[in-house]
C-alpha positions as semicolon CSV with decimal commas, in nm:
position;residue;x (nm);y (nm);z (nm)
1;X;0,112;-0,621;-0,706
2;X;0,416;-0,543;-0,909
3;X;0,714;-0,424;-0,692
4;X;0,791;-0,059;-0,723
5;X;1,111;-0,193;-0,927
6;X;0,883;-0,306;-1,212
7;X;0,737;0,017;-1,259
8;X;1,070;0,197;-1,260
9;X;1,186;-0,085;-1,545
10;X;0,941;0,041;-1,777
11;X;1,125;0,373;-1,766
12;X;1,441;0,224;-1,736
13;X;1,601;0,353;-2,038
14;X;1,484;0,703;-1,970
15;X;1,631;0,682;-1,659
16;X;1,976;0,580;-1,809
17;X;1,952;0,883;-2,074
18;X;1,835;1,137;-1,783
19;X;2,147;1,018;-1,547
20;X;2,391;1,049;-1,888
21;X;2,255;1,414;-1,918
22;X;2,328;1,442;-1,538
23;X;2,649;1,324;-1,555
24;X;2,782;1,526;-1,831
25;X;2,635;1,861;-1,658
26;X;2,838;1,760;-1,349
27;X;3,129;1,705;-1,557
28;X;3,077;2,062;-1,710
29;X;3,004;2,196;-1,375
30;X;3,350;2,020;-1,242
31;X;3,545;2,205;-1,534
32;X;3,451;2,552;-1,439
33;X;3,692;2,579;-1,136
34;X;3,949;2,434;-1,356
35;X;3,896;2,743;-1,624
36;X;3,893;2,996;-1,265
37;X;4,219;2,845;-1,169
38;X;4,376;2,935;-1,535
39;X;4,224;3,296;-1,522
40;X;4,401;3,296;-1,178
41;X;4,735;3,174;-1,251
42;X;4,773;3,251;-1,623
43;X;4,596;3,555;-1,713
44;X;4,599;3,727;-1,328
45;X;4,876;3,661;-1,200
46;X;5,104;3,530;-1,554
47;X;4,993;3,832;-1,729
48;X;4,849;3,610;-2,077
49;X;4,561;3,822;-2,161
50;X;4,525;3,612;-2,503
51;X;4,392;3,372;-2,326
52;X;4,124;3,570;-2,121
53;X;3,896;3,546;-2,446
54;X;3,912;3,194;-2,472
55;X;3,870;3,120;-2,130
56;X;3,588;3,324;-2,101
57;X;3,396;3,140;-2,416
58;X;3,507;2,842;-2,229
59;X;3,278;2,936;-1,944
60;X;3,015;3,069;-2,146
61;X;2,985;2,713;-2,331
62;X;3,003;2,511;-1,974
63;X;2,705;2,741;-1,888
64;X;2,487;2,679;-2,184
65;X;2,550;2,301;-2,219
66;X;2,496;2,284;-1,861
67;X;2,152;2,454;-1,906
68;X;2,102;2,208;-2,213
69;X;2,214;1,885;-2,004
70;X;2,040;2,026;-1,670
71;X;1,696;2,085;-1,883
72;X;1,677;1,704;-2,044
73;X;1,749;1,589;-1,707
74;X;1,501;1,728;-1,518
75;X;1,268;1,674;-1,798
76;X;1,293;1,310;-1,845
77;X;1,273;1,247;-1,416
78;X;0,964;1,443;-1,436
79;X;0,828;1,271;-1,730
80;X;0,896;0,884;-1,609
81;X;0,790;0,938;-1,212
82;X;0,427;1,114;-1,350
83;X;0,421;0,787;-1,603
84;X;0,514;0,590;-1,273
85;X;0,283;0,771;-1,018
86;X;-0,008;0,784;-1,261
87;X;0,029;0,378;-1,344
88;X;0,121;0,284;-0,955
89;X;-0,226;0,540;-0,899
90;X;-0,444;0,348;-1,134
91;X;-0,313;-0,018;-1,065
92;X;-0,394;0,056;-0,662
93;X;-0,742;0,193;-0,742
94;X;-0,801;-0,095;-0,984
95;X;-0,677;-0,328;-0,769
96;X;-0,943;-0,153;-0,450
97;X;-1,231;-0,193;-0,696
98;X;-1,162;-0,563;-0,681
99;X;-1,160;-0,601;-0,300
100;X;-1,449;-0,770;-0,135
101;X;-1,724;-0,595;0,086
102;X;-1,532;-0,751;0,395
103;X;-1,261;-0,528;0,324
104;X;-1,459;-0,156;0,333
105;X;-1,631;-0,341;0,667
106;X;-1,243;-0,304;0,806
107;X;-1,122;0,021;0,662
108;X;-1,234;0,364;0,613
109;X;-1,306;0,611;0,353
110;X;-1,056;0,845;0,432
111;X;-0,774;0,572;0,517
112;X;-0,802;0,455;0,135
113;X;-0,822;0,816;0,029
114;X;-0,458;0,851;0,231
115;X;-0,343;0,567;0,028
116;X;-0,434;0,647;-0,348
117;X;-0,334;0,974;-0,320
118;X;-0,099;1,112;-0,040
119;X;0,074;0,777;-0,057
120;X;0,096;0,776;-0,411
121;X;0,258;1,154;-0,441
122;X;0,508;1,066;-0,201
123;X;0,619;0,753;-0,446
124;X;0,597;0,984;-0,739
125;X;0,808;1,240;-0,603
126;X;1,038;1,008;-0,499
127;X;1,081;0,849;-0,825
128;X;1,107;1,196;-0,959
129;X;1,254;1,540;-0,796
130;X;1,354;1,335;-0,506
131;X;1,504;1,065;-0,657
132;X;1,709;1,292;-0,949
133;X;1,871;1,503;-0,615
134;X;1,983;1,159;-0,417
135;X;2,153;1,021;-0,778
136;X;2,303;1,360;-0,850
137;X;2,430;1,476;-0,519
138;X;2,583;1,113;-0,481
139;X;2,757;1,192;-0,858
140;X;2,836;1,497;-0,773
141;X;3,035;1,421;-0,478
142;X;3,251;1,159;-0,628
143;X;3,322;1,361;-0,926
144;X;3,405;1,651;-0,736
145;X;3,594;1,483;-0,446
146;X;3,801;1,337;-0,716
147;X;3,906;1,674;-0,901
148;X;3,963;1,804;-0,557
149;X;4,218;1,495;-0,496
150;X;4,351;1,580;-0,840
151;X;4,453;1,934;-0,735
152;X;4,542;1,883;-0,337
153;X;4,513;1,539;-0,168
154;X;4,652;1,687;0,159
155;X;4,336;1,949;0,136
156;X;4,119;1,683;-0,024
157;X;4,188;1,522;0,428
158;X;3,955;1,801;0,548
159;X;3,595;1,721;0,351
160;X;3,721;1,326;0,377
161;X;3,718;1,394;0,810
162;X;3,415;1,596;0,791
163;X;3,185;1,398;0,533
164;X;3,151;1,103;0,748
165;X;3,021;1,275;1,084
166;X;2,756;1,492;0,857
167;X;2,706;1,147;0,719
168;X;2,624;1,030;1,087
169;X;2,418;1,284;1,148
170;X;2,206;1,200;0,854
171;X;2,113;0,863;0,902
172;X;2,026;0,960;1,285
173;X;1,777;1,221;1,144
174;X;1,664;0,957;0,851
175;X;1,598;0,704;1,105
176;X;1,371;0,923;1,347
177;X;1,176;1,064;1,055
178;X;1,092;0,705;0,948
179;X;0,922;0,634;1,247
180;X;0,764;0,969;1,234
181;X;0,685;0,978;0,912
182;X;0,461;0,619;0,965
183;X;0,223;0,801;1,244
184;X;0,227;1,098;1,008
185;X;0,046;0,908;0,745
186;X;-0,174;0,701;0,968
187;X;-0,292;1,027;1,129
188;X;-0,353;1,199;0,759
189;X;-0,619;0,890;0,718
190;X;-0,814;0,959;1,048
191;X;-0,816;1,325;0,987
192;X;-0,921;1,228;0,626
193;X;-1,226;1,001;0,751
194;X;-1,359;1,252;1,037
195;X;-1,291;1,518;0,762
196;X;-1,507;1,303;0,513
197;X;-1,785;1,192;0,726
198;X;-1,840;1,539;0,866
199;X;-1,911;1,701;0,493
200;X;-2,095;1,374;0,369
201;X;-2,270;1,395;0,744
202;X;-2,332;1,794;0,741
203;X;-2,719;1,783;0,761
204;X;-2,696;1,516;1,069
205;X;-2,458;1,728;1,213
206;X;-2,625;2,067;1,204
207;X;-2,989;1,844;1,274
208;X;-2,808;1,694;1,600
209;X;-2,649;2,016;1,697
210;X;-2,362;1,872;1,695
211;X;-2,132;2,132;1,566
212;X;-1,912;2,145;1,886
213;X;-1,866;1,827;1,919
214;X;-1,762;1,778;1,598
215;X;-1,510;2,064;1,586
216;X;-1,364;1,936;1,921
217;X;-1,342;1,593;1,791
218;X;-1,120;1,733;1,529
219;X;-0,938;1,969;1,652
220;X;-0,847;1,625;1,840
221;X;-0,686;1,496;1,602
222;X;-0,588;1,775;1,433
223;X;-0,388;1,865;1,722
224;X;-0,205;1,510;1,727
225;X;-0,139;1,554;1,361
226;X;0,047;1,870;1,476
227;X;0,191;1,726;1,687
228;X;0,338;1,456;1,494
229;X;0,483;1,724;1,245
230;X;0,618;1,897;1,540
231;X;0,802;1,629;1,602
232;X;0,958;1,578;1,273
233;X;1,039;1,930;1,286
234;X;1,239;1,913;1,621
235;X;1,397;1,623;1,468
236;X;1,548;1,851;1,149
237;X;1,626;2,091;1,392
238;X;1,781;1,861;1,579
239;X;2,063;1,776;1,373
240;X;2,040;1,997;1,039
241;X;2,217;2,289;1,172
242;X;2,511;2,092;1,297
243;X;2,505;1,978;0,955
244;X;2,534;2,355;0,781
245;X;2,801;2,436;1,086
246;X;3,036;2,149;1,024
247;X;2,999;2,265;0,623
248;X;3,142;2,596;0,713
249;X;3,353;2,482;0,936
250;X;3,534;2,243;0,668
251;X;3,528;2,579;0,430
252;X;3,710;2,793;0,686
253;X;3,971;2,472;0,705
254;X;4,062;2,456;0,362
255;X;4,104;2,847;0,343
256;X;4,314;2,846;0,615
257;X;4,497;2,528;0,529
258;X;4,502;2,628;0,176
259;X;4,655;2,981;0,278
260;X;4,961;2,811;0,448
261;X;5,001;2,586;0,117
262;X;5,000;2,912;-0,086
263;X;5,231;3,059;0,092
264;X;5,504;2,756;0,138
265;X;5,417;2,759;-0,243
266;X;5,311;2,393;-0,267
267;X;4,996;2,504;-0,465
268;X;4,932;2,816;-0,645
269;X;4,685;3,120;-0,553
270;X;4,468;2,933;-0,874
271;X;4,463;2,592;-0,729
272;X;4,367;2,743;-0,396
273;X;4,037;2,943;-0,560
274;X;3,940;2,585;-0,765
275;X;3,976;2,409;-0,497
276;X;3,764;2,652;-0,285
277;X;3,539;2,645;-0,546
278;X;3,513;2,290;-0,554
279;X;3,459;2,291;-0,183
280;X;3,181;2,516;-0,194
281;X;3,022;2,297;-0,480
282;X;3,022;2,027;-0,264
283;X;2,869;2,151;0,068
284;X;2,497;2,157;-0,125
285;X;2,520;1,758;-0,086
286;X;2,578;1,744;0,203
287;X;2,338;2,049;0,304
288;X;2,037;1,835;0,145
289;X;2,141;1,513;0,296
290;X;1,835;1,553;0,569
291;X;1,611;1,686;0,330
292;X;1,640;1,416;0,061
293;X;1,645;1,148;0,339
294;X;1,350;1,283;0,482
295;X;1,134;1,247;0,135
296;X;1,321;0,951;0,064
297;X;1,209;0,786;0,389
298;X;0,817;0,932;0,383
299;X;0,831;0,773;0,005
300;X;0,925;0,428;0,168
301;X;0,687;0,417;0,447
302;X;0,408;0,477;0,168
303;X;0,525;0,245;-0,059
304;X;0,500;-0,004;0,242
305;X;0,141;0,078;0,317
306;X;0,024;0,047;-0,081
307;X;0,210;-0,288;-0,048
308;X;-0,015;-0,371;0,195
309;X;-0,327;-0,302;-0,004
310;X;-0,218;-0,493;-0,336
311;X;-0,129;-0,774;-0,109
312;X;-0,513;-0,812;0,029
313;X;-0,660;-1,083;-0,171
314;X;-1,110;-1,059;-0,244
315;X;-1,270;-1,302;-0,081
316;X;-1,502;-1,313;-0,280
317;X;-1,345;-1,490;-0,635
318;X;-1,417;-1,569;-1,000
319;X;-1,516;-1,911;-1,062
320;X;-1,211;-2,144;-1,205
321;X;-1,433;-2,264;-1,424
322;X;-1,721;-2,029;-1,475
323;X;-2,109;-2,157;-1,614
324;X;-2,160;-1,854;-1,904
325;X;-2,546;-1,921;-1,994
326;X;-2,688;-1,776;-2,310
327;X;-2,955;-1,587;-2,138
328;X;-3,074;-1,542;-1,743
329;X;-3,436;-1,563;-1,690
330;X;-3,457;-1,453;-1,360
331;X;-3,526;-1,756;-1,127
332;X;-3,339;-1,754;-0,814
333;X;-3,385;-2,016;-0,499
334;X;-3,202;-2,007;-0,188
335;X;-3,184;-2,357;-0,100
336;X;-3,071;-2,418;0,309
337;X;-2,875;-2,157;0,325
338;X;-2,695;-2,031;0,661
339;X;-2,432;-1,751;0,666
340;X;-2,219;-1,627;0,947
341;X;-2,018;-1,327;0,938
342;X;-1,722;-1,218;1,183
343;X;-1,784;-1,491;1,391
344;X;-2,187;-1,452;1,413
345;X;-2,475;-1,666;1,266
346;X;-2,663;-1,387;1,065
347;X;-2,867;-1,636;0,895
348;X;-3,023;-2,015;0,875
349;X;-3,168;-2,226;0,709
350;X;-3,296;-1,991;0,426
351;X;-3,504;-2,170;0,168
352;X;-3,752;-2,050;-0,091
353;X;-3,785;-2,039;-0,496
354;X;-3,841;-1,713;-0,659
355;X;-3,998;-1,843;-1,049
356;X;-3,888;-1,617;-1,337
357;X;-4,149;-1,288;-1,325
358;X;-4,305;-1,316;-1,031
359;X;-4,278;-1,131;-0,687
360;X;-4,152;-1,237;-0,342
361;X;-4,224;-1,009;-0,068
362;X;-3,979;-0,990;0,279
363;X;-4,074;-0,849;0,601
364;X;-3,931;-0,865;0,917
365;X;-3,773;-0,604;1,215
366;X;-3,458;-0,425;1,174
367;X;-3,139;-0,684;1,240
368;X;-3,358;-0,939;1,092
369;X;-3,088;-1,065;0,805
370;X;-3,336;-0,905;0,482
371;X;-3,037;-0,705;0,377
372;X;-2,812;-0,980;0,424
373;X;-3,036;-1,145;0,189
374;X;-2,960;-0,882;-0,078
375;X;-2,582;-0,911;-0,030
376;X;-2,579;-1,283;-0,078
377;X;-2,805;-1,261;-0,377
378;X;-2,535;-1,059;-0,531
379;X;-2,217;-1,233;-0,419
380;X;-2,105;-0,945;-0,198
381;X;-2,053;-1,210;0,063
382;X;-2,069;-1,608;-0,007
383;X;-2,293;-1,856;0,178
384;X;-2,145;-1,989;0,522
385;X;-2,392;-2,374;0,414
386;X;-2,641;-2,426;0,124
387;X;-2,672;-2,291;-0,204
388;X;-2,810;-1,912;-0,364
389;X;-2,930;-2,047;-0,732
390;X;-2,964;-1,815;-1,039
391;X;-3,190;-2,006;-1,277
392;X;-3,107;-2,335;-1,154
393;X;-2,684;-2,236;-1,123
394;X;-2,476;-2,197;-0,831
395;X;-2,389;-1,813;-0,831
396;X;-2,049;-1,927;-0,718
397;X;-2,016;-2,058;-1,075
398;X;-2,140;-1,753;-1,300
399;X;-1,862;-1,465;-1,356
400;X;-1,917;-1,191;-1,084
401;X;-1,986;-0,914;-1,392
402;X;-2,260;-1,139;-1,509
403;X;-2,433;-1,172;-1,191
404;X;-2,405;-0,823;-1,106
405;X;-2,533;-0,709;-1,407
406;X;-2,845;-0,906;-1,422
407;X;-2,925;-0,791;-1,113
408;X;-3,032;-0,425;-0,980
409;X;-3,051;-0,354;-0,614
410;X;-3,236;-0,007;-0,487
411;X;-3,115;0,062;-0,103
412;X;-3,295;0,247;0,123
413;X;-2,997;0,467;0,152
414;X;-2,987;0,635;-0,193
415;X;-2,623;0,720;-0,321
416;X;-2,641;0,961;-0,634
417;X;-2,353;1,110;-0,793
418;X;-2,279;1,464;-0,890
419;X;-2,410;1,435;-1,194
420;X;-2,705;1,486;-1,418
421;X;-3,023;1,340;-1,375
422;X;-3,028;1,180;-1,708
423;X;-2,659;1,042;-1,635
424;X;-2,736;0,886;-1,299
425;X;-3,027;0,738;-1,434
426;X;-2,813;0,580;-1,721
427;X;-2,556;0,445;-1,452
428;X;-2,667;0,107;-1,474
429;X;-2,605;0,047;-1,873
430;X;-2,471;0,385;-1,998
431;X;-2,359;0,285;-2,335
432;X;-2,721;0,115;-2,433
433;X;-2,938;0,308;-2,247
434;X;-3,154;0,560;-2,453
435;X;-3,326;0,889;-2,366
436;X;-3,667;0,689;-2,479
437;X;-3,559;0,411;-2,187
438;X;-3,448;0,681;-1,942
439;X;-3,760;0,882;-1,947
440;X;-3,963;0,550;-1,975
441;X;-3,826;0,443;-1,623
442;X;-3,870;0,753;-1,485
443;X;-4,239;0,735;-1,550
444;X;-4,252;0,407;-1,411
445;X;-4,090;0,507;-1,100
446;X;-4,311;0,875;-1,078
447;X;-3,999;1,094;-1,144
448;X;-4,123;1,284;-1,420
449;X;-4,306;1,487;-1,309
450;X;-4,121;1,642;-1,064
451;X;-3,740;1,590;-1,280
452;X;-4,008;1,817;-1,575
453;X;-4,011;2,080;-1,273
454;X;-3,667;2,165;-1,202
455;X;-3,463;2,419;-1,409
456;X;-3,282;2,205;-1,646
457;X;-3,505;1,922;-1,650
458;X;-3,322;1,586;-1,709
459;X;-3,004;1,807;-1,782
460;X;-3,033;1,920;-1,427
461;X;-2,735;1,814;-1,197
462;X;-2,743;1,766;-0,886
463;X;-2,529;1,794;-0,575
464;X;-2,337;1,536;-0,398
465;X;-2,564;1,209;-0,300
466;X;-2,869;1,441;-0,431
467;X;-2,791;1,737;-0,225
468;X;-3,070;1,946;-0,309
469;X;-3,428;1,654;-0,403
470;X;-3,588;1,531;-0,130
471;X;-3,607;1,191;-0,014
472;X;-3,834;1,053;-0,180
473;X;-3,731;1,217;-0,500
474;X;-3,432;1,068;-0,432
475;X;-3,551;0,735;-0,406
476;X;-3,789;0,782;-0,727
477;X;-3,443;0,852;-0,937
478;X;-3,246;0,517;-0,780
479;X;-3,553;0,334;-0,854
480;X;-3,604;0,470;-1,239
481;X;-3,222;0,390;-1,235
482;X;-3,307;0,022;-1,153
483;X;-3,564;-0,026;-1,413
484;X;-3,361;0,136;-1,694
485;X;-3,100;-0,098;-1,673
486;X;-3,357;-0,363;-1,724
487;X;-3,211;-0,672;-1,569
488;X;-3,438;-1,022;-1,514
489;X;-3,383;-0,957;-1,129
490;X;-3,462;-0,628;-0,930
491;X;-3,425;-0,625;-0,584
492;X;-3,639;-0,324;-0,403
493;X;-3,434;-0,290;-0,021
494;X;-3,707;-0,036;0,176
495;X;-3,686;0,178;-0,158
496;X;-4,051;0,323;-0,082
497;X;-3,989;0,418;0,291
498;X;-3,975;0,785;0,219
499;X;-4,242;0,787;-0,003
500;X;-4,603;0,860;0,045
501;X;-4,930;0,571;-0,034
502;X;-5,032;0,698;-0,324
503;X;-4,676;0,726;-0,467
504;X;-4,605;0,339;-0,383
505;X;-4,940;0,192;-0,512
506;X;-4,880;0,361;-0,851
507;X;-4,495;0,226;-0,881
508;X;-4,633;-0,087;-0,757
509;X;-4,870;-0,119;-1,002
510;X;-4,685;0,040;-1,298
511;X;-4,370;-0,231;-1,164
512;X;-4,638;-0,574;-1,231
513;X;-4,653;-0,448;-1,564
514;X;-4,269;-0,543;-1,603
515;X;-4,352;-0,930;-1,663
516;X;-3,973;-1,023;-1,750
517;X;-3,872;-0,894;-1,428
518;X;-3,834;-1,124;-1,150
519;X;-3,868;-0,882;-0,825
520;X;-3,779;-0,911;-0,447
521;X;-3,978;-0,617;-0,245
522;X;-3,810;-0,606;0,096
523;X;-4,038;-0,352;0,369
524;X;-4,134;-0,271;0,695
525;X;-4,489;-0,125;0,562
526;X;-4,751;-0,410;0,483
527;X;-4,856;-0,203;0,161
528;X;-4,532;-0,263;0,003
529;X;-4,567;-0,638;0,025
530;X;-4,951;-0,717;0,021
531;X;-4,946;-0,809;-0,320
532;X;-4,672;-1,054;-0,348
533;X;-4,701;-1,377;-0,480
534;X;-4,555;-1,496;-0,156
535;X;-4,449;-1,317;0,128
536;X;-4,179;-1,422;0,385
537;X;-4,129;-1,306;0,753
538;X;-3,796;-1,309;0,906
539;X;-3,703;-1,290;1,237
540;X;-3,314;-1,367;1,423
541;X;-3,234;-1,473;1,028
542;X;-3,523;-1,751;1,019
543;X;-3,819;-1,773;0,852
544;X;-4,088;-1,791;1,076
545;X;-4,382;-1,738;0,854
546;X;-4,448;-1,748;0,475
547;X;-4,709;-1,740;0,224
548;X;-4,989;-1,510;0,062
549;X;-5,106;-1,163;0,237
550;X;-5,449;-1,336;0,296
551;X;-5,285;-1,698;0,423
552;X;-5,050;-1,492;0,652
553;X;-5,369;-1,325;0,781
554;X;-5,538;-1,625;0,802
555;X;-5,254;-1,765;1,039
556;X;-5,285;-1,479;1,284
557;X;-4,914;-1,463;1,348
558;X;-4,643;-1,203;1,360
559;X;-4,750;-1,133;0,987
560;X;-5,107;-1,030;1,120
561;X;-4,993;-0,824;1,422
562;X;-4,774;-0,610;1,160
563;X;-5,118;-0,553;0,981
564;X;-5,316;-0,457;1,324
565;X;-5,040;-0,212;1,431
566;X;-5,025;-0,092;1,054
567;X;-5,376;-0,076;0,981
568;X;-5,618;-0,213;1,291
569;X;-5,526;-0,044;1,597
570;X;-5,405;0,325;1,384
571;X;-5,757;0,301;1,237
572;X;-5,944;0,276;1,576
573;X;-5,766;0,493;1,716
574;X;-5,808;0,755;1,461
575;X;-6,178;0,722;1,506
């Protein structure tokens, strides 16, 4: 990742021209108590009324050039931290869409959404609004403590005493809110993933009855996350009042102190009301010392946890030297292969040749390893021992776009987005797929008829992961999806579980007619398999049995007790 410094160099000469504009509207601002202390001592008090005029104009110009100066200021902060929020944004999603599937195994939806956005806000505000009050109140003092040296250094003791203990009490308060500010954010991601799963879960929830629990669970850690910004509060309130005392404390001084002066006539009545105005001018500083250190120091502890993120390398990599063939035909053999993951042996000694076009059917109970089989055919994870071939080449060699795109996968658990029919359909290849090809798939995978049914038809759009179809006409749109994007490998995960006999035998048969497709049907039913052109059974991640549907049956193994539970024993019994 590139530090937060590299992103602020982009802007850098913004920056410059938004802190000259600052600094000459602090300069006008420092001039106006010197125009006070003339109408004081020269027009009030010496009686020169010619000059009133002038004066006057003089403090009508400070006031529109500081408007001028004030406007390009804020303007220019604003402009560079959205041009630095929006890139940091964009680089940290970017650089997510590049993480392996090891990573999401480890850490939640709503922890990442914590990152890319909360996280990301807090940076930009920093780097903006935040960051334009810490440069300006630190110009402002200087410039200000110097006029007010200028006009009284025995006055100019009093804010030099009491700057340093508000000072103190600053980086006391900064320091707490740190620390707070870390559980702050870590409890905005939980309460962000039980927030998420609960309104991607709602159905589950409401089919479980498990509305209370839910709402206990977070009011659990809603409450903590309360309680967390309870305690930054007590922390403010802790020491930002003793803050705003000691300010009018040291205003009281210098009126006081300032009175004496006045009257042993070592300053005028003039210098006494610039100075006072200078002191008032400089209590806002100090006032927003907590404030700005509190932003400040949330806008750190962010920047800490993206810099986390960007530092996670994929495990998963492009080759050094990647194979690019011309064309993929669709052959893929797993040749010995064994994978472990976290520590466990998921699967061994995996071997078997898939030849371009024709069908391999796996079976085996839930835990088996046949999804596993799915994620190593697409790189998600990479082979613990042997070799996963794509037309006789090591995926491990082929760019990770190019295998991914020559190969569709249809899960059992459908994810659709809130979208259009016709546009989820076209997710695979949206630039080159045509209406002919989407409504072509979709009466391949028996969608039609029921997409011709709704209100807009294709241009129908549909609610969040299909909110509103059923699940098998969910399942009927991810699988027209797969065969519109017309790659030499599709990969059919329990696709056809929700779907009726009649329903499966006609995409079955409609699918064979797909010659250029190699195809890897994955089920618990027997129907979905039968007519593979082999057919393995897995079991603890081995193969126990492969072959035909009628040289499994022949065998009489686990294959053939699937069929008499599917088939044998329902049909007696149904006599």
């Amino acid at each position: 990742m590139r530090n937060l410094g590299k992103y602020v160099k982009k802007y850098g000469i913004l920056y410059v021209v938004a802190i000259a504009a600052m600094v000459v509207s602090i300069l006008l601002d420092a001039a106006s108590p010197q125009i006070t202390r003339h109408i004081i001592d020269d027009v009030i008090v010496g009686g020169k009324m010619e000059m009133l005029m002038r004066l006057l104009l003089g403090l009508l110009g400070i006031g529109l050039g500081r408007a001028i100066f004030q406007y390009m200021k804020e303007f220019i902060f604003d402009y560079s931290a959205s041009g630095i929020g929006s890139s940091l944004r964009k680089d940290l999603f970017d650089h997510i869409q590049t993480l392996s599937m090891g990573y999401f195994d480890s850490h939640n939806t709503g922890e990442l959404m914590a990152r890319v956005k909360d996280d990301v806000d807090r940076i930009w505000n920093a780097m903006g609004f935040v960051g334009m009050l810490i440069i300006e109140c630190t110009i402002h003092t200087v410039i200000i403590m110097t006029c007010m040296f200028r006009l009284s250094p025995v006055l100019t003791v009093i804010p030099l005493l009491v700057m340093p203990v508000i000072a103190w009490y600053g980086l006391k308060m900064e320091n707490g809110l740190g620390q707070v500010y870390d559980k702050i954010s870590e409890q905005t991601a939980e309460l962000n993933t039980v927030a998420q799963e609960n309104l991607a879960g709602v159905r589950t929830v409401k089919a479980f009855a498990r509305e209370d629990y839910e709402i206990d669970r977070f009011k659990r850690h809603n409450k903590r996350y309360y309680d967390l910004n309870m305690e930054q509060a007590k922390l403010i309130v802790k020491y930002q009042p003793n803050v705003s005392f000691l300010s009018k404390v040291m205003l009281m001084a210098i009126i006081v102190v300032g009175g004496i002066m006045v009257i042993q006539k070592r300053i005028t009545i003039g210098e006494l009301g610039a100075f006072s105005e200078y002191a008032n001018n400089i209590i806002w500083p100090m006032e927003m010392v907590g404030w700005l250190s509190n932003d400040f120091a949330a806008a750190m502890a962010s920047n800490k946890k993206i810099k986390r993120i960007m530092a996670q390398k994929p495990d998963i990599k492009e080759p050094e030297a990647p194979v690019v063939p011309e064309k993929i035909e669709g052959e893929l053999q797993f040749k010995h292969v064994d994978f472990d993951l976290y520590g466990s042996r998921i699967l061994t000694d995996i071997d078997f040749t898939l030849p371009k076009g024709k069908t391999l059917g796996i079976m085996g109970v839930t835990g088996s390893g046949k999804t596993s089989i799915v994620n190593l055919t697409q790189r998600f994870y990479d082979v613990t021992n042997g070799e996963v071939l794509l037309d006789g080449i090591d995926i491990r060699k082929l760019p990770l776009t190019l295998l991914r795109s020559q190969t569709t996968v249809v899960m059992q658990d459908v994810f659709l987005f809130s979208d259009t029919i016709t546009d989820n359909i076209k997710t695979g290849n949206r630039d080159a797929t045509e209406w002919e090809s989407v409504e072509e798939a979709s009466i391949c995978a028996e969608a039609h008829d029921f997409i011709m049914n709704l209100g807009e038809k294709y241009d129908t759009v549909i609610g969040e992961r299909g909110v509103g179809l059923s699940g098998g006409q969910k399942q009927r749109i991810s699988i027209a999806r797969a065969i519109a994007k017309r790659t030499p490998l599709l990969i059919l995960d329990d696709s056809t579980s929700a779907l009726d006999m009649e329903t499966e035998k006609e995409i079955e048969r409609r699918l064979k007619t797909q010659k250029d497709s190699s195809k890897i049907i994955i089920a618990h039913r027997i129907s979905a398999v039968r007519h593979a052109d082999e057919i393995l059974i897995l079991e603890g991640g081995r193969i126990i049995e492969r072959g035909t549907h009628e040289e499994l049956m022949a065998k009489k193994g686990q294959y053939y007790r699937t069929y008499q539970v599917q088939y044998g024993e329902e049909g007696q019994s149904c006599q």
